[in-house]
C-alpha atoms as one frame of an Amber mdcrd trajectory, in Angstrom:
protein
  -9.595 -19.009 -10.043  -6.414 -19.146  -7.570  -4.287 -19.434 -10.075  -5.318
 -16.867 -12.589  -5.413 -14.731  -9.445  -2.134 -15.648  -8.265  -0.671 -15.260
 -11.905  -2.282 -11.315 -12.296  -0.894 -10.392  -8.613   2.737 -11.808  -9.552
   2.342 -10.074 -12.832   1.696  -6.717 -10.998   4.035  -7.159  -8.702   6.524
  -7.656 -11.090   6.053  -4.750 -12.911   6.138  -2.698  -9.959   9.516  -4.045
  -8.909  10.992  -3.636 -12.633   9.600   0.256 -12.843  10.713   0.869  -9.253
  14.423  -0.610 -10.142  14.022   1.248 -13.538  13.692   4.471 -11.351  16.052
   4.403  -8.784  18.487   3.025 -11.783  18.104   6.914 -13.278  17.856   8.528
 -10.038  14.214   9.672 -10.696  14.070   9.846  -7.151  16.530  10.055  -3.841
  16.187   6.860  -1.924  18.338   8.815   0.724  15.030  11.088   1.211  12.694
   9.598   4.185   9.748   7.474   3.114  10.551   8.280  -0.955  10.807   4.717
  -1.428   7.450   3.524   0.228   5.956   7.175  -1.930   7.277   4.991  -4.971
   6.214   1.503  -4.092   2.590   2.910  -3.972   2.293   5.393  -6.549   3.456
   2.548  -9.147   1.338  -0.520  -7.404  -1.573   2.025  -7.400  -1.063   2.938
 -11.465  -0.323  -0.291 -12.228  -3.483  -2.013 -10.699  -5.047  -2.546 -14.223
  -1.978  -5.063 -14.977  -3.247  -7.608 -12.732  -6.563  -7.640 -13.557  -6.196
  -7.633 -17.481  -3.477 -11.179 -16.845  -6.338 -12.598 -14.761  -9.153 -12.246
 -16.445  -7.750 -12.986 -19.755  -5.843 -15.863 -18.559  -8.834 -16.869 -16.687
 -11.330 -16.460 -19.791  -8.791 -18.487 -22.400  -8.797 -21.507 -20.025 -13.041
 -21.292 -20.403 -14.008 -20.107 -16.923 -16.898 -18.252 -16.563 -16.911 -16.588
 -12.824 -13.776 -13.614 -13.877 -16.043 -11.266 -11.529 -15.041 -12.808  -8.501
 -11.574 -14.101  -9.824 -11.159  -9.689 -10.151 -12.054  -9.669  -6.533  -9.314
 -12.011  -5.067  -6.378 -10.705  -7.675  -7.314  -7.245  -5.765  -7.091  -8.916
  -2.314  -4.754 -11.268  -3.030  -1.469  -9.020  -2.179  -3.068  -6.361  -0.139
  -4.904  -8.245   1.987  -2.132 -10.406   3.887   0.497  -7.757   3.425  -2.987
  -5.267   5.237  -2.762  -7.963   8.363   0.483  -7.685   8.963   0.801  -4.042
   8.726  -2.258  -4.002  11.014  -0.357  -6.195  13.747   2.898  -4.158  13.617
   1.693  -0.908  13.214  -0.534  -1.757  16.627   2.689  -3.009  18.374   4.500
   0.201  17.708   1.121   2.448  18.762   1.290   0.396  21.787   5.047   1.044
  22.724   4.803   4.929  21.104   6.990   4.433  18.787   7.885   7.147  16.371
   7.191   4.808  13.690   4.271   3.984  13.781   1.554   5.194  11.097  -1.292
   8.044  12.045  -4.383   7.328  11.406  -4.783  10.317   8.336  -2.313   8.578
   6.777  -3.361   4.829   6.879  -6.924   6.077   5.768  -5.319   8.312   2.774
  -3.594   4.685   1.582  -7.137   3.177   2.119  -8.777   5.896   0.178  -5.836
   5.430  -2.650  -7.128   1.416  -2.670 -10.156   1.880  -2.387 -10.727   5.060
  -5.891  -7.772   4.201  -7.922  -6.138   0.811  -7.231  -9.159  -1.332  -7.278
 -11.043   0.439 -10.380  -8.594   0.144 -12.197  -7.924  -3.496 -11.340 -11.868
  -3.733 -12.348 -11.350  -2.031 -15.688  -8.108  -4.107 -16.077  -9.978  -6.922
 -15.812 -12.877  -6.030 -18.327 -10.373  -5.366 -20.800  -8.950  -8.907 -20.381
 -12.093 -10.998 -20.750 -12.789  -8.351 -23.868  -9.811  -9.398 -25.522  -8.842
 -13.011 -24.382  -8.246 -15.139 -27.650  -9.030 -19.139 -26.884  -6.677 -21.266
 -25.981  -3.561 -23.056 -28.259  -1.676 -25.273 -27.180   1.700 -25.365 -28.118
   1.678 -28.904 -29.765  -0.384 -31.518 -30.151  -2.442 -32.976 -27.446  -4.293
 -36.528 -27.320  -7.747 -36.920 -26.411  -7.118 -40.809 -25.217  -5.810 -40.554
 -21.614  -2.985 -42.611 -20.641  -1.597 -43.978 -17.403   0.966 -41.794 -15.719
   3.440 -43.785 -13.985   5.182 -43.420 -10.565   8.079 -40.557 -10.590  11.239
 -41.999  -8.953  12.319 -39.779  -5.704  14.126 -37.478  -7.144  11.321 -35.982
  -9.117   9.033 -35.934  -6.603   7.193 -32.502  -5.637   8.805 -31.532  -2.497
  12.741 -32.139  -3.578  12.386 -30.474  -7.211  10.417 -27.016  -4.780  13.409
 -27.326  -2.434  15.516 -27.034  -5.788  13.424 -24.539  -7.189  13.764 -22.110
  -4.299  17.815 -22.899  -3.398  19.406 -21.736  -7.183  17.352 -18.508  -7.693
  18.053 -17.785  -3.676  22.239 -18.639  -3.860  22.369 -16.412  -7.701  21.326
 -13.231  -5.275  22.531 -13.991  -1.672  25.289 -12.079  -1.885  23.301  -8.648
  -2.600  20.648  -9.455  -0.417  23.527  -9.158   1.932  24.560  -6.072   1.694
  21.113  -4.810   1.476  20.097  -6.211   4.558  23.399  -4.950   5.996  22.487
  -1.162   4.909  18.960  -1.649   6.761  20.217  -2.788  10.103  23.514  -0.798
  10.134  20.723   2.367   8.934  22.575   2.824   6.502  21.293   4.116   3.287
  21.436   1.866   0.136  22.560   3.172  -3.251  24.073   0.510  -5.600  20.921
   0.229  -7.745  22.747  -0.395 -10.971  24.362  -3.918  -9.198  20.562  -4.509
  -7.669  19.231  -4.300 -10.960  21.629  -6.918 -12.255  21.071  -9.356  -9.423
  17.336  -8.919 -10.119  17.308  -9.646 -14.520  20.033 -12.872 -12.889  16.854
 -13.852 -10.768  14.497 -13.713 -13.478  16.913 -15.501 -16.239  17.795 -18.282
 -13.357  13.909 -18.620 -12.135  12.890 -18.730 -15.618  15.556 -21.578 -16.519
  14.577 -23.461 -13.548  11.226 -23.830 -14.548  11.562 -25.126 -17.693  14.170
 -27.297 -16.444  12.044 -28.699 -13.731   8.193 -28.924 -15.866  10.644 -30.658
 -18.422  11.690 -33.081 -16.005   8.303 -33.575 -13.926
């Protein structure tokens, strides 16, 4: 159930990035304007909800489960909810200090409201969709029934080394624009290279998507 979950909200989020990119890459909107990019960001998560439920539920229903109701609930909560805690905690912090920005409350309940009718239906009806049209399961090549012993990997392939390697290459192929972007937020400046950011992101996908063949191969 996690990980049909996990795989819907990664799928969502995905698409959300891509579109966002997509955007900004044709100048759809001004990233210079105040608060167009957060606008964006949930406009397109809010369309896009029925992305991650329709990857869950089918994913979920080829590999024979049988529970995709509350599977559908955590791929809804799954993002929201931690990313909801944290905005809770900071948004308190700058209430407390009267900072200028910090959220009113019209506001946070208008995002709530935007969850609550349109984001989560359509996750729902996503999801239907899914466990309507999941096919059953092929493997890609042949699989024994008779189980066999696996034997001890040496250190090198061992779980923790080959995730230290899977997170180093895709981090070093975009360090250098994450610099600069981090640079334009604390210098408040105002970020506009979205044709080089869009490049950096397709090298992350090719180089994540190498890596884990590379390293399923090897394990």
């Amino acid at each position: 159930t996690l990980f049909c979950a996990v795989l819907g909200a990664g799928t969502h989020l995905l698409l959300c990035v891509v579109l966002l990119l997509l955007l900004a890459l044709f100048s759809i909107f001004s990233p210079a304007k105040k608060g167009a990019v957060s606008t964006v960001v949930l406009v397109l998560y809010a369309l896009t909800a029925g992305t991650s439920g329709y990857v869950s539920s089918s994913f979920y229903k080829k590999m024979g489960g049988d529970g995709w109701v509350w599977t559908t609930i955590l791929t809804a909560i799954l993002l929201p909810g931690p990313l909801l805690l944290v905005f809770s905690v900071l948004n308190t912090i700058a209430i407390a200090h009267g900072s200028s920005a910090a959220l009113p409350f019209g506001t946070i309940m208008l995002v709530f409201l935007i969850y609550l009718l349109v984001t989560f239906p359509l996750t729902v009806l996503g999801a239907i969709f899914g466990k309507r049209n999941a096919t059953p399961f092929e493997a890609p090549c042949r699989t024994s029934k008779v189980p066999r012993q696996i034997p001890t990997a040496p250190w090198f392939r061992r779980p923790a080394l080959q995730m230290l390697i899977a997170g180093f290459l895709p981090f070093s192929s975009i360090y250098i624009e994450l610099y600069f972007i981090f640079a334009s937020i604390w210098g408040h400046k105002v970020y506009t290279l979205f044709g080089i950011l869009f490049l950096a992101f397709v090298l992350l996908l090719v180089v994540t998507c190498f890596i884990t063949i590379a390293l399923i191969y090897f394990q």
